[in-house]
Each structure stands twice: as C-alpha cells, then as structure tokens.
C-alpha positions in Angstrom: -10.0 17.1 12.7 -8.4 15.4 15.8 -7.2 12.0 14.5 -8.1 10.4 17.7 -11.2 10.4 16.3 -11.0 7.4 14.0 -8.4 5.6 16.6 -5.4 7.5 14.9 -2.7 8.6 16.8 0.0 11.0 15.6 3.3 10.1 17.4 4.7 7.5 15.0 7.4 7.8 12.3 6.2 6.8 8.8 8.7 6.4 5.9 7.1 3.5 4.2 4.3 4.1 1.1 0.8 2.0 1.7 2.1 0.2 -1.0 5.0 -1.4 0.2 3.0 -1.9 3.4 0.7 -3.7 1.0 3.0 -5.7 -1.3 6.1 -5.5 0.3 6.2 -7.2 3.8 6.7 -10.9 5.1 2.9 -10.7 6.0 1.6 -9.6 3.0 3.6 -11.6 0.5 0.3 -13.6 -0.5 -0.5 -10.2 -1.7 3.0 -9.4 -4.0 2.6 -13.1 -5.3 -0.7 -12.4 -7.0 0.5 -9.7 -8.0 3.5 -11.1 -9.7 1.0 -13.6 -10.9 -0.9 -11.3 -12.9 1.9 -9.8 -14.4 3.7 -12.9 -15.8 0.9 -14.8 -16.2 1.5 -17.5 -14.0 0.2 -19.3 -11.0 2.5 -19.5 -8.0 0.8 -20.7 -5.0 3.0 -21.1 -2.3 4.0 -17.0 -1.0 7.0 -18.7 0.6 8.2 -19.6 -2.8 9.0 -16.0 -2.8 12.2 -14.3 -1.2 11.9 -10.7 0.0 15.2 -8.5 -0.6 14.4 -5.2 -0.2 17.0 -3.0 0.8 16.7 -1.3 3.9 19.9 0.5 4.4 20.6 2.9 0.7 22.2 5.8 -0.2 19.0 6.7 -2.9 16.9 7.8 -0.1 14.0 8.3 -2.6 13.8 4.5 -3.4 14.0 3.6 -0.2 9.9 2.1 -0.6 10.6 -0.2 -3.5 9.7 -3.8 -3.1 12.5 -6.5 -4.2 12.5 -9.8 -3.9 14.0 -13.0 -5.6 11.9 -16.0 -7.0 12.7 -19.1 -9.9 16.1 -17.2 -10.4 15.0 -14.3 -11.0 15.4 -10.6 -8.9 12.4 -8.3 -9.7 12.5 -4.8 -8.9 8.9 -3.2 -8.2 8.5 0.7 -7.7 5.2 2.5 -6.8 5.4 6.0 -8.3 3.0 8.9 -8.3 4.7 10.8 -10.5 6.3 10.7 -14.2 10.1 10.1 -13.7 12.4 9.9 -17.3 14.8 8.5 -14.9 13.0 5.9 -13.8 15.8 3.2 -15.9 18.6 4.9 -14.6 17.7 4.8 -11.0 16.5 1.0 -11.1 19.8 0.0 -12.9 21.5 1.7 -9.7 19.3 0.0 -7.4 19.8 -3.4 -9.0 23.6 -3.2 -9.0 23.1 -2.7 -5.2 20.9 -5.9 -5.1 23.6 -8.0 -7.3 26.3 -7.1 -4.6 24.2 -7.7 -1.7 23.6 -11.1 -3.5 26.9 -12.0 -4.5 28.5 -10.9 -1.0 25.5 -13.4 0.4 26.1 -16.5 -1.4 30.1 -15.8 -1.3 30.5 -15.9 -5.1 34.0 -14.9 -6.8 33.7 -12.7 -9.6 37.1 -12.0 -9.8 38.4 -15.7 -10.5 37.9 -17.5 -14.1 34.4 -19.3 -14.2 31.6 -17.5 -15.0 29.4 -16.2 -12.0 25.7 -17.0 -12.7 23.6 -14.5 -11.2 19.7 -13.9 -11.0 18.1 -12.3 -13.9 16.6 -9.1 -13.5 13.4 -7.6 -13.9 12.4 -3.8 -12.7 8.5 -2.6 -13.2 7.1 0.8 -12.5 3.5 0.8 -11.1 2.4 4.9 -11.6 -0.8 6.0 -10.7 -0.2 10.2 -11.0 -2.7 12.1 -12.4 -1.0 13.3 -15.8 -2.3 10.8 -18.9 -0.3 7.8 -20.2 -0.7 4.7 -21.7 -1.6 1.7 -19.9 2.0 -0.1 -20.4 5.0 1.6 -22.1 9.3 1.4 -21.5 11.3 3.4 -20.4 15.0 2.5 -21.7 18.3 3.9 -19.8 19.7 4.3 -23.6 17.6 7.3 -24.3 19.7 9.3 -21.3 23.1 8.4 -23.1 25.0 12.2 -24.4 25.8 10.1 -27.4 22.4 8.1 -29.3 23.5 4.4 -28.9 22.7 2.4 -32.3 23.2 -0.9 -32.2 21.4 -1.4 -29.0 24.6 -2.8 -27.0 23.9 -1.4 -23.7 20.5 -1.3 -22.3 18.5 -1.4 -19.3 14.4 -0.9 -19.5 12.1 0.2 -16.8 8.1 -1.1 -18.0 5.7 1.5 -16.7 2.5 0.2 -15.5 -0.4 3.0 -15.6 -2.3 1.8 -12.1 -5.4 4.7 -12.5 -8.7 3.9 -13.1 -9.8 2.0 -16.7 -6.3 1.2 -17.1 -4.6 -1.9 -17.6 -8.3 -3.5 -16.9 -6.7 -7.5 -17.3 -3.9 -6.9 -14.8 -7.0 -5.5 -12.3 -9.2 -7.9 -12.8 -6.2 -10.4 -12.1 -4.7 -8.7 -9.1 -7.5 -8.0 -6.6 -4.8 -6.5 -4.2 -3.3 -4.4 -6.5 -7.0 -3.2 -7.9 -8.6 -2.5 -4.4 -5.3 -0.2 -3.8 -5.9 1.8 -6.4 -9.4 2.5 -6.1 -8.2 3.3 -2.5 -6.0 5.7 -4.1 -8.9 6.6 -6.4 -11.2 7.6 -3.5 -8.6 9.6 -1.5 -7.8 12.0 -4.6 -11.3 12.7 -5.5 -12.6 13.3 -1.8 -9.7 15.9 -1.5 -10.6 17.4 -5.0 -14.3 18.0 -3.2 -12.7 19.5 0.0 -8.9 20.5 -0.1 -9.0 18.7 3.4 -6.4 15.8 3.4 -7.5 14.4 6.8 -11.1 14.5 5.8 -10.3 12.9 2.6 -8.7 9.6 3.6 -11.0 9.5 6.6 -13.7 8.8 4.2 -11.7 6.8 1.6 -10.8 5.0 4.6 -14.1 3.9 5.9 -15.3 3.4 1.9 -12.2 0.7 2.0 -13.5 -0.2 5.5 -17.1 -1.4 4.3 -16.0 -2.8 1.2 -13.4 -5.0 3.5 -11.1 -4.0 1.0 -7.6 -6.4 1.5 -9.4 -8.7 3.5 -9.8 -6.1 6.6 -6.6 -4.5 6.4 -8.1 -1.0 6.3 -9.1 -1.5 9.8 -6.8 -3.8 11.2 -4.3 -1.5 10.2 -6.1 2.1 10.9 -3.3 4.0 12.2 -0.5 2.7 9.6 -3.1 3.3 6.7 -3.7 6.8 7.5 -0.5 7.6 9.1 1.0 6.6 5.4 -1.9 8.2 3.2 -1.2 11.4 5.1 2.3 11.4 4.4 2.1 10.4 0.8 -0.9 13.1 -0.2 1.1 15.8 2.0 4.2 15.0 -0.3 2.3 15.1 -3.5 0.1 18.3 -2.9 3.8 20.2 -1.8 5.2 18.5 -5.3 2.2 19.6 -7.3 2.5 23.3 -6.1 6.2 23.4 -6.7 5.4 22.1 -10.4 2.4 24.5 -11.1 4.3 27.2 -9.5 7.0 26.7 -11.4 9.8 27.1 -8.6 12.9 25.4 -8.4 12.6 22.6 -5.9 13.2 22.3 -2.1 11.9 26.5 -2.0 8.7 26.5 0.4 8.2 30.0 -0.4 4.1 30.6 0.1 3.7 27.3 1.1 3.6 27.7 5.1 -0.2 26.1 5.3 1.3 22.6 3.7 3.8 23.0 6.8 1.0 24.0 9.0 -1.2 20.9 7.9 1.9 18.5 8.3 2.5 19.8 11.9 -0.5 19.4 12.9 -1.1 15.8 11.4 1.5 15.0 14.1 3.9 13.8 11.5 7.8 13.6 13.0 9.6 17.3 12.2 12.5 14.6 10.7 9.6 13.3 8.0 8.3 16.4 7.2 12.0 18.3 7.2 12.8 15.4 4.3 9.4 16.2 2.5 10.3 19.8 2.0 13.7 18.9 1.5 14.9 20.6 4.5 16.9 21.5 7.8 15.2 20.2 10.5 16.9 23.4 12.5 15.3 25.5 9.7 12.2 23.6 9.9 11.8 24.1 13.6 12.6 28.1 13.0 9.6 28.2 10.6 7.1 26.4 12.8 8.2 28.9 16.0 7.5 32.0 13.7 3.8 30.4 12.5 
C-alpha cells in the first residue's frame, strides 16, 4: 500500500517509540502526569509541576526512548518494553547513574567535599506489553545478576514491571486513560497483523479504529504521519526479533529474512534506522538491497 494514501509520507527519520511521543514530550506532559498519577495514587494537577530529563545524548542506544523526568524530589525512570528483559535492573541502575551526574553537574553540587550531597530519590518502572504471559506487577531486582547470591540484601536496585496488555492491571487502566487508550492501540495493531501478516494494513486500520474513537484527544490524526511512521518502525523491529527468537539464531544474522528488509525499504524507513534494526552496516545493508 502507498502510504500517501492515508497522508503518510515516508522521508522522515523515526527513532522515538509512540510511547515516548505519548508520555514523554513537553506537549504531552498532561498525559505522563496522569499517568504518574495513577501509579502513586496521587493527584497532581499542574503538568508544569513536572520536570522532563530525558537523556538525549547516551551511550545505551537501546534506552534511548525512555521517559525521565524529576517531580517533589524525586527522579523516575519510565521504560516501555515489548519484550521480557532479566536485565531490565541493571540497565536502569546505568541509566540512572547517568541522570544523577547530569543532575549534580546542573545544580553544581560537590560530592567530593565533607557535607552530605542530597540528591533526588529514585524510582525506575517497566511498562511491557509483549505477548509472552506475566503477571500484572512483579520486580525485577539487580541482586539476582550478582556471580555471588547477596544475603543480607546490602546492595540493591529494583525495576517494577508493569504488564500493559489487555485485562491486566485493570485499576491502573481505568485510572490512566492515556496509558489505556495506548494499549488498546497497541492491542488493535497486533491482532490486525495476526489476520493479514501486512504491517502497513494493520496500523492503517488500528489507526483509523483510534481515529473514531478520538483516542488521546485527536492525536491519532493530528499526528498521522508520526503515529504510523513510529508504529511501523516498532512492529518492523518486533516481527525481525520474534523470528530471530523462534528461529533460534544468534542475533544480528538476517539470514532468510530478506522480505523484513524488503517491507522496511519499501515503508520508506531511513537505510540508517533500518541498518540499526538488523543490527547492521549500513554499507552491508545497501549491498543487500542492490542484490533484491
């Protein structure tokens, strides 16, 4: 399908997930506040209230999409992830550490001289909405990766796991109306691919479902091009992932897999974004495509 059709056009670099788009930007903080609202049970009004710090610029180019931001004192740490990651604690605990320098170099506090440097206290949450079965909330705790099993509980750092999917964590949905109408937009765009193994065709209709329902007050189709742009991206990258797990091959290898670099091509998505999907050279990449 051309994506012209639906006002899409395929030029445009996308590195962002819909759900930083969603919860993670200066215009949308009235949606990551409700959020946060639902979580902690409380009722913050005022978005502004609410400090994005979201690093931009890091060396863990896979957690590049995570949404932080600094409120009361505290530094949260929210991930989207659509699939289940044991390392989840470790990799927050890096991230963090980045956002406690970033803070400390920004408000000029000495941590080398003798009184104590208060900093803001930390809080990281996993939202995963994959398809394999959890519960609806569970932690992940850095200790379980130590070589040697810590026993008095000393050191630890905890990631809680959100389960996102559908009839899962029902309060926290029925709390966060952002948070629930992204999900069943997630919903939608899984199970129209699972009736047609066509991507495009898939969040095209998801889209226009989302479109009707004026899911996020209209940002379906305000937002048309960024929405699908993303979706593509993010369904592209899952489908490749999913094959490389049921195929049971050693990751990066694209081996049999020319049609996912086919349908990325033709999506119009950047030769960079799809060379970082599959994990490889964009001179390699280019090779393939000239060989197709």
């Amino acid at each position: 399908m051309d994506t012209t059709e639906i006002g899409i056009g395929g030029n445009r670099e996308h590195k962002d997930t819909l759900f930083r788009k969603i919860f993670g930007t200066e215009e949308h903080k009235h949606y990551l506040l409700s959020l946060y609202n639902a979580i902690n049970h409380s009722n913050y009004t005022n978005p502004d209230d609410l400090q994005l710090i979201t690093l931009e610029d890091v060396l863990f180019v896979s957690m590049k999409n995570d949404v932080a931001f600094l409120l009361d004192c505290e530094m949260h740490l929210y991930e989207h992830q659509s699939t289940l990651n044991p390392n989840m604690p470790l990799r927050g605990f890096m991230y963090m550490a980045k956002l406690w320098q970033n803070w400390i170099q920004k408000n000029k506090k000495n941590i080398y001289g003798k009184k104590l440097v208060k900093i803001p206290t930390p809080h990281y949450t996993v939202f995963y909405n994959g398809t394999e079965q959890t519960e609806d909330r569970y932690e992940l705790r850095l200790s379980d990766a130590f070589e040697k099993t810590q026993k008095d509980g000393k050191y630890e750092w905890t990631a809680e796991v959100y389960n996102m999917n559908a009839g899962k964590n029902k309060e926290l949905m029925e709390k966060c109306k952002a948070l629930r109408e992204y999900a069943d937009f997630v919903r939608m765009v899984r199970e129209y691919y699972q009736e047609s193994k066509d991507e495009t065709e898939a969040i095209k209709k998801a889209m226009q479902k989302a479109i009707d329902g004026n899911y996020l007050d209209g940002y379906f189709e305000k937002e048309r091009e960024e929405v699908f742009m993303t979706t593509l991206w993010e369904v592209n990258r899952d489908i490749y992932e999913n094959d490389l797990r049921e195929e049971g091959r050693i990751e990066g290898r694209i081996e049999g897999r020319i049609e996912i670099v086919v349908a990325m091509y033709k999506s119009g998505l950047p030769m960079q974004q799809i060379a970082s999907i599959l994990k490889m050279d964009v001179e390699e990449l280019e090779k393939m495509i000239e060989e197709i």
